[in-house]
N, C-alpha and C positions, 0 to 999 in steps of 0.2 A: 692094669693101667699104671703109668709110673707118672706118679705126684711129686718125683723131688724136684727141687728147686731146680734151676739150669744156672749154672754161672759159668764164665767166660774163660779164665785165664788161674791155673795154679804153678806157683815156682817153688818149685820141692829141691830144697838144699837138705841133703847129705852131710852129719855133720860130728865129727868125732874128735873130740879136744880140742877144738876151733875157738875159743874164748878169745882172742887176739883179736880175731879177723871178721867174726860172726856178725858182728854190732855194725860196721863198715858196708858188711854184703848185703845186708838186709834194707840198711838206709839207702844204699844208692835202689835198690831193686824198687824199694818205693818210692823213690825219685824219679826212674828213669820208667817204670813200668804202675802208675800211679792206680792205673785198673786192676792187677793180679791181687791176689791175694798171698800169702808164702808158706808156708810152712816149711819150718827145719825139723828136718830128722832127727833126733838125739840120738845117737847110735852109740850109744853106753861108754859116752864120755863121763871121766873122770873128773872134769874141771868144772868151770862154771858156765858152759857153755849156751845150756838151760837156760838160765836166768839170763844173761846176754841178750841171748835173744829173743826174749818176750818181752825186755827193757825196749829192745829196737823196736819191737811191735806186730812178731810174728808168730805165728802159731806154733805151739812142738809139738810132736810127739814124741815120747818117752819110750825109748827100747831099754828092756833091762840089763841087757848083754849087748856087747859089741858083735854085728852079723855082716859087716862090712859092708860098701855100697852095695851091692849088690840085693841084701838083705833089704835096707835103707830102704830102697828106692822100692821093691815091692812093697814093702809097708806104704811108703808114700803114692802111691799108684792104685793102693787098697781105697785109703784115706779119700782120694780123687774121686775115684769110680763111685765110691756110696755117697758124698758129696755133693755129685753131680754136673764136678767139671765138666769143659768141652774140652780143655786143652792143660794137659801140662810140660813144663818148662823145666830141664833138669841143669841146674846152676851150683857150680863148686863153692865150698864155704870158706874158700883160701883168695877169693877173687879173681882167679884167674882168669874166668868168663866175664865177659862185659855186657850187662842185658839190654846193653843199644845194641846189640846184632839180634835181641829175639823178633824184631819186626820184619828184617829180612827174612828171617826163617819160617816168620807166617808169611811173608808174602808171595814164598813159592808152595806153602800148604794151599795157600789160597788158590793158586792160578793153577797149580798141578794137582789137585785135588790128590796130594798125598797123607798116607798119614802119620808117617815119621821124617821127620827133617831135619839131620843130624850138621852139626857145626863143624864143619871138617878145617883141620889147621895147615893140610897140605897141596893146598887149594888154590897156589895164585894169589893166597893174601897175609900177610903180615910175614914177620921174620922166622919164625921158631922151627926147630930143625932137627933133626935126629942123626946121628951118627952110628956106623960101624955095624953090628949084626942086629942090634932092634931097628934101625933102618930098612936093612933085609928083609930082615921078617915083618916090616908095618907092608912093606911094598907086597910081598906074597901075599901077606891077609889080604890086600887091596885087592889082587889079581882075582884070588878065589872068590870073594864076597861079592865082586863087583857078578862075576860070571853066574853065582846064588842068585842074588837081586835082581839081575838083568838090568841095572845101570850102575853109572859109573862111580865108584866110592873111593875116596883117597886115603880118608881119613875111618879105621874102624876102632878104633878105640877111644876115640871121643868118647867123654861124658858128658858132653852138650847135648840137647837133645828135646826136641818139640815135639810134643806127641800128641795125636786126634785121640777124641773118643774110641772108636777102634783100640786102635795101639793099647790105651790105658786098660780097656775091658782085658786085652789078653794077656798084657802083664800084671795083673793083680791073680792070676790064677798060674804065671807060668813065664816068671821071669828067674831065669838064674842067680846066686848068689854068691858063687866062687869066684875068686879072680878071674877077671876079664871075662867071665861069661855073662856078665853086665854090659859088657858094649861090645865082642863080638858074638855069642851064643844067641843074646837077644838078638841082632840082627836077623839069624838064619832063620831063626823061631817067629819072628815076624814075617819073612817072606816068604815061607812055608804056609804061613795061615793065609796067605792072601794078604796082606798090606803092602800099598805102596812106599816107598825107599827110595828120601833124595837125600839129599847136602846141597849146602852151601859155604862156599869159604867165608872162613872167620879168622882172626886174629886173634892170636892170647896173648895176655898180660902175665907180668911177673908175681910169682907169687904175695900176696900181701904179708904176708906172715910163715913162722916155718922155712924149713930146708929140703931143696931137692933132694933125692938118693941119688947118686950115679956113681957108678962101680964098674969092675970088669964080673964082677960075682955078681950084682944086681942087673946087667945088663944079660946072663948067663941065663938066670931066675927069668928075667920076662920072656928071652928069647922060648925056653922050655917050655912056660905056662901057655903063653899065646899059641903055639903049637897044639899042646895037649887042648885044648879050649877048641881050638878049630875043630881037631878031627873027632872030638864029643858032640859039636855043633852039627859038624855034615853027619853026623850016626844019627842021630834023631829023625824020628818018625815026622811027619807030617801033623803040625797041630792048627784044627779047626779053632777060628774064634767063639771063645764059649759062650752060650747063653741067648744065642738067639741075637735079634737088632742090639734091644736094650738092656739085658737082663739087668 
């Protein structure tokens, strides 16, 4: 019989030398989202990241080493599942995500009974744009993942990202941790187990703190990675969700 508690809503920010921005993202989250609860990832930030944001009034966890989001976000999906969320909410620690759209994003969890509801940026909504061969390659990712999923995806590299009890159970045992295998590997790995896969258009803000990368050599790097990420994603076996209903 499972005695843990049930609570409603977790916002797991991802967060690595974020000391600027952290104190900002945590107040508006408890502003705009006054029921979740948060936790930030410490993901072996240097800075004072930590103490920021427990100033702000959010929970950490303390990784010792840097494992990148992808790392991050299984820790915080571990953190959830024993917990005992129903849902969490993956929200960047640079602002970029606005957590007035997580209600939209339940509200097609709700009505679609799905269990991942990704915040897609190239949706019909707001400005933000890509150019040149990562353009290429977000559109390809689009084509293949949507034809994975069996609906339509615009957006696969988002790290916005609403996720049921399902979702949380299978990425605590079986979420990637390499570049971009955080938001496209998990995808295939999800709809392989059986979860449902929407989106909804969202709009991003500018970063609050920090500087983009853009390059013709950075632009090179995701084109390759995103590639190699896919065709590691469509190699993988078929993963059952583990553990029964509730484990």
């Amino acid at each position: 019989m499972n005695d843990r508690p049930t609570r409603r809503l977790l916002a797991i920010i991802p967060a690595w030398n974020e000391q600027a921005t952290i104190a900002a993202v945590v107040s508006e989250i408890r502003e705009v989202l006054p029921d979740a609860d948060i936790l930030v990832v410490n993901d072996g930030s240097t800075d004072g990241t930590s103490v920021v944001a427990r100033r702000a009034g959010a929970t950490v966890l303390e990784l010792p080493v840097n494992l990148g989001v992808g790392g991050a976000m299984r820790a915080g999906y571990t953190y959830a599942f024993r917990a005992g969320y129903e849902r969490t909410v993956q929200l960047d620690a640079d602002g970029q995500h606005d957590p007035r759209v997580v209600a939209a994003l339940a509200h097609v969890m709700d009505s679609e009974g799905a269990d991942i509801v990704i915040g897609a940026r190239f949706a019909g909504v707001g400005e933000y744009e890509v150019r040149g061969p990562r353009r290429w390659t977000m559109h390809l990712l689009s084509v293949v993942l949507s034809r994975v999923t069996g609906t339509r995806l615009t957006d696969t590299t988002s790290g916005l990202k609403l996720c049921a009890r399902p979702a949380i159970r299978l990425f605590t045992s079986n979420y990637p941790a390499e570049y971009l295998g955080d938001t496209i590997e998990s995808i295939v790995i999800a709809s392989r187990a059986g979860l449902r896969i929407r989106q909804v258009g969202v709009g991003m803000r500018a970063r609050a703190g920090g500087k983009p990368s853009h390059s013709p050599v950075k632009a090179a790097v995701f084109l390759s990675r995103a590639l190699l990420a896919l065709v590691v994603a469509l190699s993988r076996p078929r993963e059952p969700v583990p553990g029964g209903p509730d484990a």
